[in-house]
N, CA, C and O atoms as CSV, one atom per row, in Angstrom:
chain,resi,resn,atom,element,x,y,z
A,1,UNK,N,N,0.840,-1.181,0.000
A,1,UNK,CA,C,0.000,0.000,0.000
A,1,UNK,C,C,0.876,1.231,0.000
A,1,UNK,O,O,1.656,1.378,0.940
A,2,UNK,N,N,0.806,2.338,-1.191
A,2,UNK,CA,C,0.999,3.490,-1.003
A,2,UNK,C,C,1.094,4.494,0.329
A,2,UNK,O,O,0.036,5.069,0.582
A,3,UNK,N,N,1.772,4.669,0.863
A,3,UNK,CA,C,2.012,5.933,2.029
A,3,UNK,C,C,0.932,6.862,2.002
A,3,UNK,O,O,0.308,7.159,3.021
A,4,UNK,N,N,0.626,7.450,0.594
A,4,UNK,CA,C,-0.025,8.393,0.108
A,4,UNK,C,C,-1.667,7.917,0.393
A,4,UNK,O,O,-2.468,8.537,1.093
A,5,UNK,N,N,-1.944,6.539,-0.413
A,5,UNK,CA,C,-3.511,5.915,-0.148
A,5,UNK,C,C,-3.621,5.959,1.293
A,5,UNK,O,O,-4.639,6.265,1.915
A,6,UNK,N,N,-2.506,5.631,1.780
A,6,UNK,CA,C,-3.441,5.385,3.494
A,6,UNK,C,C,-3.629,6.968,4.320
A,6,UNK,O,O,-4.401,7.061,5.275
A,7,UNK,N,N,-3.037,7.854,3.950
A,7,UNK,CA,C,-3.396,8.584,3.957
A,7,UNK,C,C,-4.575,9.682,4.103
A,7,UNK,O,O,-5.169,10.333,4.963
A,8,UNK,N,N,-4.535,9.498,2.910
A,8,UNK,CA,C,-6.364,9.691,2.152
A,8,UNK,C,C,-7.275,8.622,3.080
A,8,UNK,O,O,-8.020,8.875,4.027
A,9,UNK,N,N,-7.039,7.718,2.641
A,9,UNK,CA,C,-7.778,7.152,4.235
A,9,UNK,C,C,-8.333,7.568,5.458
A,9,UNK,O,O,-9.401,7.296,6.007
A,10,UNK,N,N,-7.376,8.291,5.771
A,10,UNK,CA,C,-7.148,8.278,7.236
A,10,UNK,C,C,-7.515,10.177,7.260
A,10,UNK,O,O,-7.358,11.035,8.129
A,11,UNK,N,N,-7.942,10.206,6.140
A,11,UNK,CA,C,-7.734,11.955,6.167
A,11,UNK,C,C,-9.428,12.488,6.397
A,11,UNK,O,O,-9.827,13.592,6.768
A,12,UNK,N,N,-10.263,11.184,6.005
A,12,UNK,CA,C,-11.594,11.505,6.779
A,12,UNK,C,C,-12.182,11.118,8.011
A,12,UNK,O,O,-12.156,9.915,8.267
A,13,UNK,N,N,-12.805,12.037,8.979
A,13,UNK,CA,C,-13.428,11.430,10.275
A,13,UNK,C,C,-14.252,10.502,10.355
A,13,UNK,O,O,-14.243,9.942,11.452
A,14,UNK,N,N,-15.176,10.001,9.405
A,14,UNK,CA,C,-15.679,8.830,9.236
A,14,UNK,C,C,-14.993,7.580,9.176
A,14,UNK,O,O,-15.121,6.755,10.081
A,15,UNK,N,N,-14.064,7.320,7.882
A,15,UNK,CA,C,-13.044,7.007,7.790
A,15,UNK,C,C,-12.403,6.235,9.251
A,15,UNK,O,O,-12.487,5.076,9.657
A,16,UNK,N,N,-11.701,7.532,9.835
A,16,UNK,CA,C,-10.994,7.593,11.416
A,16,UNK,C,C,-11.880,6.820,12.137
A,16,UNK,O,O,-11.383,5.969,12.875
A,17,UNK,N,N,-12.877,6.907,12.098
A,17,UNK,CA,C,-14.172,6.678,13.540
A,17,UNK,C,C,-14.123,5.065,13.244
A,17,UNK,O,O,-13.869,4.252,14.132
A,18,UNK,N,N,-14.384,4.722,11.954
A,18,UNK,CA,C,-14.740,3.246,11.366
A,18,UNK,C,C,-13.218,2.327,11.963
A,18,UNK,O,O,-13.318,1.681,13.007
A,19,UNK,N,N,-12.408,2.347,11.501
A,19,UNK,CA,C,-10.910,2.155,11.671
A,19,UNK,C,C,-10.600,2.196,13.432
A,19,UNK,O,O,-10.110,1.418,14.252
A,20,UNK,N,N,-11.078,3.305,13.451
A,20,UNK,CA,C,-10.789,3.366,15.308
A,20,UNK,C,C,-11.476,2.384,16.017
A,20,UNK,O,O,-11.008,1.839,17.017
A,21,UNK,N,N,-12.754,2.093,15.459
A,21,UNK,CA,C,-13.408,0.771,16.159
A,21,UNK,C,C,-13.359,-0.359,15.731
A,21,UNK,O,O,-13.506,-1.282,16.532
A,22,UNK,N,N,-13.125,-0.652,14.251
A,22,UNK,CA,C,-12.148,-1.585,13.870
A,22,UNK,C,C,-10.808,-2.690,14.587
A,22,UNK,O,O,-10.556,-3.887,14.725
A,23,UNK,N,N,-10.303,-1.514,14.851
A,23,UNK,CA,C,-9.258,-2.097,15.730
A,23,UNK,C,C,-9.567,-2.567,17.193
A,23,UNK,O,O,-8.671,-2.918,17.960
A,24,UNK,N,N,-10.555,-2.554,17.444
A,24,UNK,CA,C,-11.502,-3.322,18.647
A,24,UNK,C,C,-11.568,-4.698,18.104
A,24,UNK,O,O,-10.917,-5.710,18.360
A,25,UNK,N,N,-12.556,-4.446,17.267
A,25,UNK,CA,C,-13.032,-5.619,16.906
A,25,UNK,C,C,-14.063,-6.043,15.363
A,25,UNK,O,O,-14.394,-4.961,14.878
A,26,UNK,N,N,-14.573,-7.090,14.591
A,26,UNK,CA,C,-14.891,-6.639,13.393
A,26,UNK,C,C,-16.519,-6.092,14.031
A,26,UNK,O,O,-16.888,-6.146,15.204
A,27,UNK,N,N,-17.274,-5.587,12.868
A,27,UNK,CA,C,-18.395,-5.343,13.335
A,27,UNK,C,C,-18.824,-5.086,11.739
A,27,UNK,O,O,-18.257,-4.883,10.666
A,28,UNK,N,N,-20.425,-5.245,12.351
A,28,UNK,CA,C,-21.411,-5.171,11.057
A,28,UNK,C,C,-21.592,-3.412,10.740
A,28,UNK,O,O,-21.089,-2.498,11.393
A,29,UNK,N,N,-22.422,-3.318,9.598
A,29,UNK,CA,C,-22.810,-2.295,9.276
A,29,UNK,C,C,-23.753,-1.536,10.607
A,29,UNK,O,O,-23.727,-0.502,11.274
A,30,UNK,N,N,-24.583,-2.820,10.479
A,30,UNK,CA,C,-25.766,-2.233,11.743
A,30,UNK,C,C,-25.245,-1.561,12.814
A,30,UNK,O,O,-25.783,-0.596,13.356
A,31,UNK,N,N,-23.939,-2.188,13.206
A,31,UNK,CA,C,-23.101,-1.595,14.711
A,31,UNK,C,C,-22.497,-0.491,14.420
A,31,UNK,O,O,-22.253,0.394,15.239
A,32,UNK,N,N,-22.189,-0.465,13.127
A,32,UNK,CA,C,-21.667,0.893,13.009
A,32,UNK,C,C,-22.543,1.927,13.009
A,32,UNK,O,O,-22.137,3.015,13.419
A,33,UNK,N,N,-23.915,1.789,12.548
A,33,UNK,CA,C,-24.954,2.827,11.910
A,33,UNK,C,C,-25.267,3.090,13.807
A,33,UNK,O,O,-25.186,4.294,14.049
A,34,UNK,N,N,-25.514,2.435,14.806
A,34,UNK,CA,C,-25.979,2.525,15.966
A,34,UNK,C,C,-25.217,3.149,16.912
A,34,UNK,O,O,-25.788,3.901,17.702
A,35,UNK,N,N,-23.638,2.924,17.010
A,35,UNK,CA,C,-22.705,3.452,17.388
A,35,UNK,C,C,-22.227,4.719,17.240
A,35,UNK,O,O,-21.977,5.529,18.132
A,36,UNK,N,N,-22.062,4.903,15.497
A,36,UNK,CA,C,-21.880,6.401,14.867
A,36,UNK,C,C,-23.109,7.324,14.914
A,36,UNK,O,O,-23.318,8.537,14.876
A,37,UNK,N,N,-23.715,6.368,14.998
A,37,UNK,CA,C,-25.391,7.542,14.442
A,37,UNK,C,C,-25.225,8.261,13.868
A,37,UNK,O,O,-25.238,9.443,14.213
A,38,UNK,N,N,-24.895,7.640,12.225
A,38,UNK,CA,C,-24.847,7.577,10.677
A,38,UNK,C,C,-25.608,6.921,9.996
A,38,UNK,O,O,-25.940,5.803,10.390
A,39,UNK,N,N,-26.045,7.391,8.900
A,39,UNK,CA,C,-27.246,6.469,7.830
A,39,UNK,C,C,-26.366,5.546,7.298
A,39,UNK,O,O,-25.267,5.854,6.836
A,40,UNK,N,N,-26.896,4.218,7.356
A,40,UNK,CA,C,-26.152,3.301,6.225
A,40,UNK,C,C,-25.533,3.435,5.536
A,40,UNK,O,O,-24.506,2.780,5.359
A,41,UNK,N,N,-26.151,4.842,4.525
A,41,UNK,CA,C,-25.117,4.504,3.042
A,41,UNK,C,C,-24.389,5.343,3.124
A,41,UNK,O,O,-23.581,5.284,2.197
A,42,UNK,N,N,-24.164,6.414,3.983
A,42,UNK,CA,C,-23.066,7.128,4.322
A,42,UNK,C,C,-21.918,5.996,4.847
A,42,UNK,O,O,-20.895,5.946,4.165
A,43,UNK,N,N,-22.010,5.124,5.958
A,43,UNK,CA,C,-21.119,4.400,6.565
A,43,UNK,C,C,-20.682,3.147,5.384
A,43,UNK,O,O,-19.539,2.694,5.329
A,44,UNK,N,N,-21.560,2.794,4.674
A,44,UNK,CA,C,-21.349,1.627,3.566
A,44,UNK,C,C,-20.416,2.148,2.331
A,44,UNK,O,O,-19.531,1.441,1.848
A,45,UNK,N,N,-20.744,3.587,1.834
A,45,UNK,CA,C,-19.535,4.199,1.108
A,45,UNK,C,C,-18.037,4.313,2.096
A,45,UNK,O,O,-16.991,4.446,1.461
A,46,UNK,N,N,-17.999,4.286,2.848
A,46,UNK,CA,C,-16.828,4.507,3.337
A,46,UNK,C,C,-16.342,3.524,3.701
A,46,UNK,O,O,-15.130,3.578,3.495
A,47,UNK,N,N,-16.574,2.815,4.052
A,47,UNK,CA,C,-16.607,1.419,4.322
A,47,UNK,C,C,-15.820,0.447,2.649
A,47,UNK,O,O,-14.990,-0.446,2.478
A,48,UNK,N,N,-16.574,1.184,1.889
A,48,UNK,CA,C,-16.358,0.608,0.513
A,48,UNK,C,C,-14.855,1.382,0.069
A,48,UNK,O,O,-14.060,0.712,-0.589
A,49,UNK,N,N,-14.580,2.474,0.361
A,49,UNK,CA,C,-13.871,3.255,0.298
A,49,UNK,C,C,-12.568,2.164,0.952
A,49,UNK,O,O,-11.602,1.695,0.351
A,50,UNK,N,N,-12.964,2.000,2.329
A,50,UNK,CA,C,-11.506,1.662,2.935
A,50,UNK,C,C,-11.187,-0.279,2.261
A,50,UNK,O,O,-10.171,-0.918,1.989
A,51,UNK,N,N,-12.561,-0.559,2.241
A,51,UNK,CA,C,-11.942,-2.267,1.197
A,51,UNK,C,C,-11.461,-1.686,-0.067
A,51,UNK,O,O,-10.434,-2.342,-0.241
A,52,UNK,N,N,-11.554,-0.838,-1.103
A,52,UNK,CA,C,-11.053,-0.695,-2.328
A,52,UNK,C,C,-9.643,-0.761,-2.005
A,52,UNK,O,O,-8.932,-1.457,-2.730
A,53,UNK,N,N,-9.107,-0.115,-0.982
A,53,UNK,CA,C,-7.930,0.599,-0.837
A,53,UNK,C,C,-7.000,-0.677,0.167
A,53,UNK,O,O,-5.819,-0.552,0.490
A,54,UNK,N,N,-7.748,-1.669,0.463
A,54,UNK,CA,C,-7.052,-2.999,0.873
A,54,UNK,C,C,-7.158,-2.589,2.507
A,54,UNK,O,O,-6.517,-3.392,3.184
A,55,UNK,N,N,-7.587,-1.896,3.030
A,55,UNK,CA,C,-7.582,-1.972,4.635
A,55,UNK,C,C,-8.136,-2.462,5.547
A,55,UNK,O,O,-7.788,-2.739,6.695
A,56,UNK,N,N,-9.812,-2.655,4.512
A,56,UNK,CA,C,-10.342,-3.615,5.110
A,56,UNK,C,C,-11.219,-5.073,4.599
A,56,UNK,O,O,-11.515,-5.031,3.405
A,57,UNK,N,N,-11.571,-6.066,5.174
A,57,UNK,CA,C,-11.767,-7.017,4.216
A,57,UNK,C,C,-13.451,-7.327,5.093
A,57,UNK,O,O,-13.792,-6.801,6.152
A,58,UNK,N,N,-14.155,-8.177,4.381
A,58,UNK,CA,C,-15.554,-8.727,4.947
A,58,UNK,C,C,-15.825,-9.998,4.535
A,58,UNK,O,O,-15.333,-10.639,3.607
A,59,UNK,N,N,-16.669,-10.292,5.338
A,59,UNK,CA,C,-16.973,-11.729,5.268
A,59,UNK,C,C,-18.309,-11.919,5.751
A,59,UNK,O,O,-18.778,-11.654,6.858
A,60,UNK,N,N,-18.910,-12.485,4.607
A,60,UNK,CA,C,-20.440,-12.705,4.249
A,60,UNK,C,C,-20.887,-13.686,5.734
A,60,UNK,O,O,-20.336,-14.657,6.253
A,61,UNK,N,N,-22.047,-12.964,6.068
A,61,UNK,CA,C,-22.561,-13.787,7.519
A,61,UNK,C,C,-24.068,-14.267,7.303
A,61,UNK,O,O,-24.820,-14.123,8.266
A,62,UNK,N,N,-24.619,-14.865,6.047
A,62,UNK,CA,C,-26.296,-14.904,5.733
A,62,UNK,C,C,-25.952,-13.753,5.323
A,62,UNK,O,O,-24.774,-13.447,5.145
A,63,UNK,N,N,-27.340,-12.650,5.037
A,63,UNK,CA,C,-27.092,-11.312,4.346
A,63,UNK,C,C,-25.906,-10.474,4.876
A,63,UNK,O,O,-25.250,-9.775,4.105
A,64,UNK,N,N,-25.727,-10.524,5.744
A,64,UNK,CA,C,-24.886,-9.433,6.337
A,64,UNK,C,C,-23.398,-9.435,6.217
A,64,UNK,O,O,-22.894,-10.558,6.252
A,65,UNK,N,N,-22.601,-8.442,6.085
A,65,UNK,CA,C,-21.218,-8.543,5.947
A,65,UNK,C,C,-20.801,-8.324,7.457
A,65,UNK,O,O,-21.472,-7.757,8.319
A,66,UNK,N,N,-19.555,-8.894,7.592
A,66,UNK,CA,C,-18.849,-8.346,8.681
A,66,UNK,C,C,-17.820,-7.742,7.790
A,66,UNK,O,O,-17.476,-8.005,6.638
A,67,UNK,N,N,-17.233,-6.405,9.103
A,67,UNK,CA,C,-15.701,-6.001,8.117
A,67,UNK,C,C,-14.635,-6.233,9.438
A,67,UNK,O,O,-15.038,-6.279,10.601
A,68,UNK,N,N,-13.849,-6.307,9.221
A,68,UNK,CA,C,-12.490,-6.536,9.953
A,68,UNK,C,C,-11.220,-6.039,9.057
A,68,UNK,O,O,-10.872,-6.364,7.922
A,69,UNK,N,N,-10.647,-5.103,10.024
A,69,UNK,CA,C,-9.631,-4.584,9.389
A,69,UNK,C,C,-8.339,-5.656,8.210
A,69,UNK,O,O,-8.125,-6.852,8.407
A,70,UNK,N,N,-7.894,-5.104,7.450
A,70,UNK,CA,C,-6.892,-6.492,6.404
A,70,UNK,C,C,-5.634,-7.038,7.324
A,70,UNK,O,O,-4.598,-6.478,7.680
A,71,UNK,N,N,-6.102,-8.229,7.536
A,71,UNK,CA,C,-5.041,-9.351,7.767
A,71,UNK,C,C,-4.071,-9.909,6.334
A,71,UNK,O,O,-4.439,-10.341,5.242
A,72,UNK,N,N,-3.083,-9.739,6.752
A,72,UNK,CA,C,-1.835,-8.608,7.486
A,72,UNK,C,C,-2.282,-7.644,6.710
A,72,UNK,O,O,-2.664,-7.543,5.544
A,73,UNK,N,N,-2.070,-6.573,8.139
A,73,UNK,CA,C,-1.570,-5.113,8.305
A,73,UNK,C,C,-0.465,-4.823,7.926
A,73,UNK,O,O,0.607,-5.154,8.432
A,74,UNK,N,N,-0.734,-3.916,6.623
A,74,UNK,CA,C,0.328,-3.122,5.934
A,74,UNK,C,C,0.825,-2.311,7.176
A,74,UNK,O,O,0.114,-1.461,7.711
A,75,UNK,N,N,2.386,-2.696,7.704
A,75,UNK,CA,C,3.301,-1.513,8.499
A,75,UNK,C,C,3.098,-0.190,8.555
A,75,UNK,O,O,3.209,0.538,9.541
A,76,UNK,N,N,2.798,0.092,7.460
A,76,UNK,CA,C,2.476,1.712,7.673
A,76,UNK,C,C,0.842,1.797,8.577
A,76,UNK,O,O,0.573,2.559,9.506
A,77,UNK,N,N,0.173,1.026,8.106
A,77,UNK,CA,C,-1.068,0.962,8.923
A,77,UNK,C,C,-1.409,0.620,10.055
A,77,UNK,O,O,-2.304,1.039,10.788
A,78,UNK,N,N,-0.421,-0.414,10.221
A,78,UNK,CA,C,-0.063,-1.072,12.502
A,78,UNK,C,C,0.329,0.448,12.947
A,78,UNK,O,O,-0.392,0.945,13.812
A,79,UNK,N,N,1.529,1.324,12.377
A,79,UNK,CA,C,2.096,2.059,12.642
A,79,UNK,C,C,1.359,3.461,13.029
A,79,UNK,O,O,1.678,4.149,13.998
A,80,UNK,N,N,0.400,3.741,12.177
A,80,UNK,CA,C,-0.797,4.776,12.865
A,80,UNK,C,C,-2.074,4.251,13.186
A,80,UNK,O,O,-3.009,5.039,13.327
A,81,UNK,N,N,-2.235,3.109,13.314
A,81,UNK,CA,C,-3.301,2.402,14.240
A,81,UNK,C,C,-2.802,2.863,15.826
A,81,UNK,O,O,-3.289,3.703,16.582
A,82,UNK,N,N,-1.552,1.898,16.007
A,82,UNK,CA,C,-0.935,2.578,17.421
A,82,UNK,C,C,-0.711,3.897,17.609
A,82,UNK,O,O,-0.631,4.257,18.784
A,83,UNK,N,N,-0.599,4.649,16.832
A,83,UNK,CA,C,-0.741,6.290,16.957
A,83,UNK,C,C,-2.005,6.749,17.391
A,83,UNK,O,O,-2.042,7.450,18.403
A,84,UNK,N,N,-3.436,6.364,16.567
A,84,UNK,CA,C,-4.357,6.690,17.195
A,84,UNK,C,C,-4.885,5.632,18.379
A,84,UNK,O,O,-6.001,5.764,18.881
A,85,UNK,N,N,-4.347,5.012,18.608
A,85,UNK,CA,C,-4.976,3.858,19.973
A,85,UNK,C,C,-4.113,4.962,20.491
A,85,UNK,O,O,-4.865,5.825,20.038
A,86,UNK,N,N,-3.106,5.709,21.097
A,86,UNK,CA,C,-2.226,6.678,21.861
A,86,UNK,C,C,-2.691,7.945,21.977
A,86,UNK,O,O,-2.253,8.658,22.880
A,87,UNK,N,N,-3.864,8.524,20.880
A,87,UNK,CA,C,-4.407,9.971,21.465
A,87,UNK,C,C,-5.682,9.486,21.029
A,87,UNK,O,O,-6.360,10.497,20.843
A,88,UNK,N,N,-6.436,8.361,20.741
A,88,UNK,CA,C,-8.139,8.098,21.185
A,88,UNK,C,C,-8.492,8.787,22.429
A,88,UNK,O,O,-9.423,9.592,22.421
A,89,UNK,N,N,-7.903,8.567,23.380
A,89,UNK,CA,C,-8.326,9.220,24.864
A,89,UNK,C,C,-8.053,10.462,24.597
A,89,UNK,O,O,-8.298,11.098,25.621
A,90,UNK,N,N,-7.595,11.305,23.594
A,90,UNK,CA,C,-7.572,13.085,23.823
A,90,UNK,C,C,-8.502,13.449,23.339
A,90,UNK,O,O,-9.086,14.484,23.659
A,91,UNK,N,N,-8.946,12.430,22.180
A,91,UNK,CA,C,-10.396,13.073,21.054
A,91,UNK,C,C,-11.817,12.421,21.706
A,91,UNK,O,O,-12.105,11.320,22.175
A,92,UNK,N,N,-12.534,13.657,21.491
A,92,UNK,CA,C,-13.868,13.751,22.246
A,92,UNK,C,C,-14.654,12.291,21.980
A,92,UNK,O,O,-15.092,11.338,22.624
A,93,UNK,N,N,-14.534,12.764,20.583
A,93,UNK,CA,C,-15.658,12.036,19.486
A,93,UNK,C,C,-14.914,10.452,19.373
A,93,UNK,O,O,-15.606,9.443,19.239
A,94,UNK,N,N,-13.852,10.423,19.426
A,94,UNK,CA,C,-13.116,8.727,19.276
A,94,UNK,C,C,-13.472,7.791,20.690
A,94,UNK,O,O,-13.783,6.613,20.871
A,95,UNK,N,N,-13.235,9.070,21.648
A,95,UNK,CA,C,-13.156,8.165,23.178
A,95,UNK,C,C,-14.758,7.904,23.199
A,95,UNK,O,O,-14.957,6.747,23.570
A,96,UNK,N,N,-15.858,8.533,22.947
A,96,UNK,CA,C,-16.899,8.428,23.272
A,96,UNK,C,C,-17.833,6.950,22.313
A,96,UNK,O,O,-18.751,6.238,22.719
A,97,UNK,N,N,-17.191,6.950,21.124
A,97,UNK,CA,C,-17.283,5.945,20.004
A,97,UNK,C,C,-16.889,4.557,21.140
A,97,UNK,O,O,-17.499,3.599,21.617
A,98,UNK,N,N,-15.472,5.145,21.211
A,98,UNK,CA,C,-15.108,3.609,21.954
A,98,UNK,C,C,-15.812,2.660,23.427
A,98,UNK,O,O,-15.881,1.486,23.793
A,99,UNK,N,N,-16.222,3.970,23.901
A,99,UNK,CA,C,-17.249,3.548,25.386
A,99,UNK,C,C,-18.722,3.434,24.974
A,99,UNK,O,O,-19.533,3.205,25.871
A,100,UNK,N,N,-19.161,3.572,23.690
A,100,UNK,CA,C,-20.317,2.953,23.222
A,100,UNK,C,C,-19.964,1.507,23.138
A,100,UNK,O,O,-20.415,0.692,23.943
A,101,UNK,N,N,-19.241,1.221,22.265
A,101,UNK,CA,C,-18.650,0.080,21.646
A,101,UNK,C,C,-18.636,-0.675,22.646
A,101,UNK,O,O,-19.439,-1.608,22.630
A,102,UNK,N,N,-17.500,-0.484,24.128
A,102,UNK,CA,C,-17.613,-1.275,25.181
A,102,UNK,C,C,-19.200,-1.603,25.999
A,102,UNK,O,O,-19.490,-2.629,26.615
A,103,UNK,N,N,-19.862,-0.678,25.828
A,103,UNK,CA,C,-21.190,-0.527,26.802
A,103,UNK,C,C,-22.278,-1.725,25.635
A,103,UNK,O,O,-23.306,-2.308,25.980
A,104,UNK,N,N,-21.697,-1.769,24.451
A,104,UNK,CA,C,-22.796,-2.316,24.018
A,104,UNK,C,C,-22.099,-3.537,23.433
A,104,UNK,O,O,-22.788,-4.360,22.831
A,105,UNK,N,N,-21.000,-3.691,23.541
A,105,UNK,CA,C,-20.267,-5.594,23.498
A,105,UNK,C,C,-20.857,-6.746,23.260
A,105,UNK,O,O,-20.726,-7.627,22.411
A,106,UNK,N,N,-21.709,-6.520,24.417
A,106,UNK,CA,C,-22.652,-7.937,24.734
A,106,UNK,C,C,-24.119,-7.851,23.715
A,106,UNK,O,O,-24.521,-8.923,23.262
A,107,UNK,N,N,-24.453,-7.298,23.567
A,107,UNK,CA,C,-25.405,-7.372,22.129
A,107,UNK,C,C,-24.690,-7.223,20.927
A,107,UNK,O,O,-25.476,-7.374,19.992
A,108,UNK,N,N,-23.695,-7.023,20.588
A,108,UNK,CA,C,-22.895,-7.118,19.152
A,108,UNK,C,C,-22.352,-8.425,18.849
A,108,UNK,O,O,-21.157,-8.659,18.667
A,109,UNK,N,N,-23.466,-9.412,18.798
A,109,UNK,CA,C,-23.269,-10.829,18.300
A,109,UNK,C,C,-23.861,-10.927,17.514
A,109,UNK,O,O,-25.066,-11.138,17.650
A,110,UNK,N,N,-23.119,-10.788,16.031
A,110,UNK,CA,C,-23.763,-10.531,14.410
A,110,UNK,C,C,-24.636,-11.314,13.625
A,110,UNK,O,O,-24.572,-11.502,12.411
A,111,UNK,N,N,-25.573,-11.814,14.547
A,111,UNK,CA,C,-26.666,-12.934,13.694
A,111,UNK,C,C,-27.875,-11.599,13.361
A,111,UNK,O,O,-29.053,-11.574,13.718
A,112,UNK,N,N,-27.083,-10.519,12.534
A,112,UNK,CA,C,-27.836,-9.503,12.950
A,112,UNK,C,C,-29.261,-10.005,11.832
A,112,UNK,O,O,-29.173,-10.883,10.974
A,113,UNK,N,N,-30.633,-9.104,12.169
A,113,UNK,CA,C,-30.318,-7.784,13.282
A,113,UNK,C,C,-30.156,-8.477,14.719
A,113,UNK,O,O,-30.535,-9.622,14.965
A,114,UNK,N,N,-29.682,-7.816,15.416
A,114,UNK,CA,C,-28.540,-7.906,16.410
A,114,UNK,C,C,-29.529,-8.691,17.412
A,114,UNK,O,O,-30.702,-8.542,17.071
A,115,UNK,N,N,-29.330,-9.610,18.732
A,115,UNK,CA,C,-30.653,-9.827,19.709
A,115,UNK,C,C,-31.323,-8.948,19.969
A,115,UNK,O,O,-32.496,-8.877,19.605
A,116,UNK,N,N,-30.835,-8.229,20.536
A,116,UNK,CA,C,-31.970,-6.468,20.853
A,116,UNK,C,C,-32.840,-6.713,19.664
A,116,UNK,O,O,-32.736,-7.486,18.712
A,117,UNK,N,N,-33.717,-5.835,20.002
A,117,UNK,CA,C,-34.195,-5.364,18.806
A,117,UNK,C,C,-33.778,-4.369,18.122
A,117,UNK,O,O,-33.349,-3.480,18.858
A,118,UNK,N,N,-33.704,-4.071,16.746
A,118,UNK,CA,C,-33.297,-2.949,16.800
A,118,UNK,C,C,-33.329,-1.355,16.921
A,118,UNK,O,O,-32.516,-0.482,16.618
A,119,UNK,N,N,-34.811,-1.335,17.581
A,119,UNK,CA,C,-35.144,0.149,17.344
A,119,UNK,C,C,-34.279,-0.169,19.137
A,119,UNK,O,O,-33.375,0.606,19.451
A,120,UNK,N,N,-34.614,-1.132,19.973
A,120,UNK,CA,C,-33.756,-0.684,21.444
A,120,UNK,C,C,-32.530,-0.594,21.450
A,120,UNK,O,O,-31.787,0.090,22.154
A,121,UNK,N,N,-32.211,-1.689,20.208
A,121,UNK,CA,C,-30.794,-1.464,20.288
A,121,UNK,C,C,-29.973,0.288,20.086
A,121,UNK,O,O,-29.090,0.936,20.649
A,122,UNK,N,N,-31.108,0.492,18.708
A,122,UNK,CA,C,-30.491,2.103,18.445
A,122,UNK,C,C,-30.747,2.954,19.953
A,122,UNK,O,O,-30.035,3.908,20.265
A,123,UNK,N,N,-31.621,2.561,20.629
A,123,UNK,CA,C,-31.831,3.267,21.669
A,123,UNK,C,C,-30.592,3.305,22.709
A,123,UNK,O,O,-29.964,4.231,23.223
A,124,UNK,N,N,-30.537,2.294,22.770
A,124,UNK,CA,C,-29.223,1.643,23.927
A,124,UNK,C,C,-27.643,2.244,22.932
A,124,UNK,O,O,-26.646,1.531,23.045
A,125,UNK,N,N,-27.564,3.220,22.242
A,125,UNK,CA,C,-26.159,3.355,21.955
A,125,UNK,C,C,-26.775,5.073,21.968
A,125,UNK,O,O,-26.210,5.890,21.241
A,126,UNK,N,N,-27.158,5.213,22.254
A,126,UNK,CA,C,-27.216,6.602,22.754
A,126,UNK,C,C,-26.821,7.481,23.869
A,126,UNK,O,O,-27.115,8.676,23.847
């Protein structure tokens, strides 16, 4: 991977936000749309954005994709992953992403839609 592509990558907050929770763990669209409180096809272009560009890969679950960041991690990409796992806790919007993510763990078991339902679930990441 280009220096330059990951870059561009990494140069949008959506982008950042997806990637930042990524590196948690994989997750569906749905978890992202509930977490970010983003419309689908906003999060699904970007999403599409970061598989074109090899960063991230998915894997068909019944309808649903999971994404999980690309096994192996291009070096340049471990390399500012650990950069932002090191100032997540300074940014408002990253740290608050990530304590959704933890608070809602235990319902992010991807036989989605998720056990919750999902209008509680959207409720419960609020």
């Amino acid at each position: 991977m280009k220096l330059i592509n990951l870059y561009r990558c990494l140069s949008d907050v959506t982008r950042l936000r997806l990637i930042n929770l990524l590196a948690q763990q994989p997750l569906c669209v749905c978890h992202f749309e509930a977490l970010l409180r983003l419309p689908q096809t906003k999060i699904s272009r970007h999403l599409g954005y970061l598989r074109r560009h090899g960063l991230v890969t998915t894997t068909q679950r019944g309808l649903w994709r999971i994404y999980a960041l690309a096994n192996p991690r291009p070096p340049a990409l471990v390399a500012n992953l650990r950069f932002l796992q090191n100032t997540s806790p300074e940014e408002p919007r990253l740290r608050r992403d990530l304590a959704k993510l933890t608070q809602l763990a235990s319902q992010l078991d991807c036989d989605c839609p998720p056990i919750v339902p999902r209008r509680k679930f959207l409720h419960l990441a609020r």
